[in-house]
C-alpha positions in Angstrom: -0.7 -15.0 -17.7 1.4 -12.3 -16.0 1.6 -12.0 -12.0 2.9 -9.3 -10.9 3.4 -8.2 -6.8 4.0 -4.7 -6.0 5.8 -4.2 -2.5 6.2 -1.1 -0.6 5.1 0.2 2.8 2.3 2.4 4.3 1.7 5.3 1.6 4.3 4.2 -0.5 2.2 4.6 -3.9 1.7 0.5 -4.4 -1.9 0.8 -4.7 -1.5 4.0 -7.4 0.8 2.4 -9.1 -1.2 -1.2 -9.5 -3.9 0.7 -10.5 -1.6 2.5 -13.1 -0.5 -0.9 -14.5 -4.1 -1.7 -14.5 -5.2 1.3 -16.6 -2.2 1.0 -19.0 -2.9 -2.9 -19.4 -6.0 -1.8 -21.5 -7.9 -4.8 -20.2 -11.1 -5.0 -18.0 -10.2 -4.5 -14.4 -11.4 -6.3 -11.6 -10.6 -5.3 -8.4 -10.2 -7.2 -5.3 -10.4 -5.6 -2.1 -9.8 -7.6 0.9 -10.5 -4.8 3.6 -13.1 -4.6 6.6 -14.0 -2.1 7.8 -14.0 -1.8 11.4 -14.2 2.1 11.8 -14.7 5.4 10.6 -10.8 6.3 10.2 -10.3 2.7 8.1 -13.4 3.7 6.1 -12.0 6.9 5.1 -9.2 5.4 3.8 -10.8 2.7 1.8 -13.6 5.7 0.7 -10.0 6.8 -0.8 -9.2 4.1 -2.9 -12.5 3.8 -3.9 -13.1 7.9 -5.6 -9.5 6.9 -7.4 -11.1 4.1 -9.6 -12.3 4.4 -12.8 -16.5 3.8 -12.5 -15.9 0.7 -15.4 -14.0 -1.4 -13.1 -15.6 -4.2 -11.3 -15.3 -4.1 -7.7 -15.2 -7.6 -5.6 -15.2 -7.1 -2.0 -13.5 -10.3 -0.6 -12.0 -10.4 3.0 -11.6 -14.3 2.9 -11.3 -17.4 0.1 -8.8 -14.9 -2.1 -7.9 -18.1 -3.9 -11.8 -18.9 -5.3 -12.0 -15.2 -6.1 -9.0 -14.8 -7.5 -10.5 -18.2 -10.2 -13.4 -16.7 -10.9 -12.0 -13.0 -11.7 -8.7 -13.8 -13.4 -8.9 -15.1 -16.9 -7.5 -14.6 -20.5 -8.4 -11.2 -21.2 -8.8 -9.5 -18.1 -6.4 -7.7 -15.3 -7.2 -8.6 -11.8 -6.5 -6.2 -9.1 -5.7 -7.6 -5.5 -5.4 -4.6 -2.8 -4.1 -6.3 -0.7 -2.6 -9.3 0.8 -1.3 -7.2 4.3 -4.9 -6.8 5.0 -6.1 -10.6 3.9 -3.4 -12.5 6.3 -4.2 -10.0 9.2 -7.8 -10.9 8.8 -7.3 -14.6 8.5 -4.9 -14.8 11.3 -6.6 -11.9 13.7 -8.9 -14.0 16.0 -11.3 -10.2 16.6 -11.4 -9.9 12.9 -15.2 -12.0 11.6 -13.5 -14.5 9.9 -14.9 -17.6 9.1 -15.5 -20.1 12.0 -13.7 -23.1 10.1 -11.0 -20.9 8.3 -7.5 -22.3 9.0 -4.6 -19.3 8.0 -2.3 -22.1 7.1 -5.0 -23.7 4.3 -5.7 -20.4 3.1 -2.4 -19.3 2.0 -1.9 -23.0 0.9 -4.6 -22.8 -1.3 -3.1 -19.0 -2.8 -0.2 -20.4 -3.6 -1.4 -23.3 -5.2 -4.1 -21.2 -7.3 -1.5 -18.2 -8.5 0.4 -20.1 -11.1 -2.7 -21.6 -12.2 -4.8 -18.6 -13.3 -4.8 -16.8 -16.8 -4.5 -12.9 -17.7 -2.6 -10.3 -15.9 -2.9 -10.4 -11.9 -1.7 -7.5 -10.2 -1.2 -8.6 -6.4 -0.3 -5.3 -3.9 1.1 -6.3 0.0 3.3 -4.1 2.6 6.7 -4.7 3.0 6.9 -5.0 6.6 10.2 -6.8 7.6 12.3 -3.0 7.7 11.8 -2.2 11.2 11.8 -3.3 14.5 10.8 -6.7 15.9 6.9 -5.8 17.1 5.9 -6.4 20.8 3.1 -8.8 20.9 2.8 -12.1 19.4 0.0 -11.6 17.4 2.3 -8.5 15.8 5.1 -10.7 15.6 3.1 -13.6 14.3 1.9 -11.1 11.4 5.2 -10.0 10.4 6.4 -13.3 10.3 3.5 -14.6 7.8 3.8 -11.3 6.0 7.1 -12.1 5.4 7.3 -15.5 3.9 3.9 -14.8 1.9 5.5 -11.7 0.1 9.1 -14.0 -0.3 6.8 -17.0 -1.3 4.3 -15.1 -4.2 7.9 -13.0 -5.4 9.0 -16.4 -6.1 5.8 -17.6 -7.9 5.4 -14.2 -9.7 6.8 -12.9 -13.3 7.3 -9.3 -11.7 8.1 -7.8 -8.7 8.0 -4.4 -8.0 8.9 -2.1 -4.8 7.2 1.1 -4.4 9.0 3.6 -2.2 7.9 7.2 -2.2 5.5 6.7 -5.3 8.9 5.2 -7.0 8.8 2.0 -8.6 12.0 -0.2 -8.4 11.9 -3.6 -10.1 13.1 -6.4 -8.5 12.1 -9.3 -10.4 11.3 -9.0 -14.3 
């Protein structure tokens, strides 16, 4: 089992380059996407990221319970494709965002974590560095940069790899 996160910010190339990795891994892809989509701009953007994929891969649209999809995707054999975590915490912590009545942000991480080191073949996990500028206004913003923050330091930990993508350029971190 390989897990690999892939940093960078907004248009940095992370998603490319995961889907690089993906295609170069050989394996059968399966990718997660954790986006809503709330309006026409948004679905641009995921219409995007759709027209880049190869018509092979498998395509799970999952905006809550990443850890459950995450077990049933990733196993020996096979190269999982999460794009991305930035979008699953500001869905599970967003109170305007249809989550789940009973989801809890704090059980849901939890359960991530204790899923990752768990799972078999390659996972490819893609979130936004989002600690490089100013302190938001807000506390929902600040709340998001804050759980951003220790869930990309937390997964870097638990990963193999860790890449950051800046400009389309990919600088390892963690090998």
């Amino acid at each position: 089992m390989t897990t690999h996160l892939i940093l960078g910010g907004a248009r940095s190339g992370k998603s490319a380059f995961a889907e690089k990795l993906a295609t170069a891994s050989g394996l059968p892809v399966t990718y997660i996407a954790t986006a809503q989509v709330y309006d026409a701009e948004f679905g641009n953007r995921v219409e995007h990221h759709k027209t880049r994929r190869p018509a092979h891969w498998t395509t799970v649209e999952q905006s809550f319970n990443l850890a459950d999809a995450l077990q049933t995707h990733a196993k020996a054999g096979s190269c999982v494709i999460v794009d991305c975590l930035t979008l699953w915490l500001a869905q599970c912590i967003c109170p305007d965002c249809n989550r789940p009545d009973n989801l809890d942000w704090q059980q849901e991480c939890s359960r991530l974590l204790e899923v990752l080191p768990k799972l078999e073949g390659t996972v490819l996990l893609v979130s936004n560095e989002v600690g490089m500028g100013i302190v938001p206004l807000g506390e929902i913003n600040r709340q998001f940069q804050d759980e951003q923050g220790r869930l990309n330091q937390t997964v870097a930990r638990l990963a193999d790899e860790v890449t950051f993508v800046a400009a389309g350029l990919p600088l390892k971190l963690k090998n």
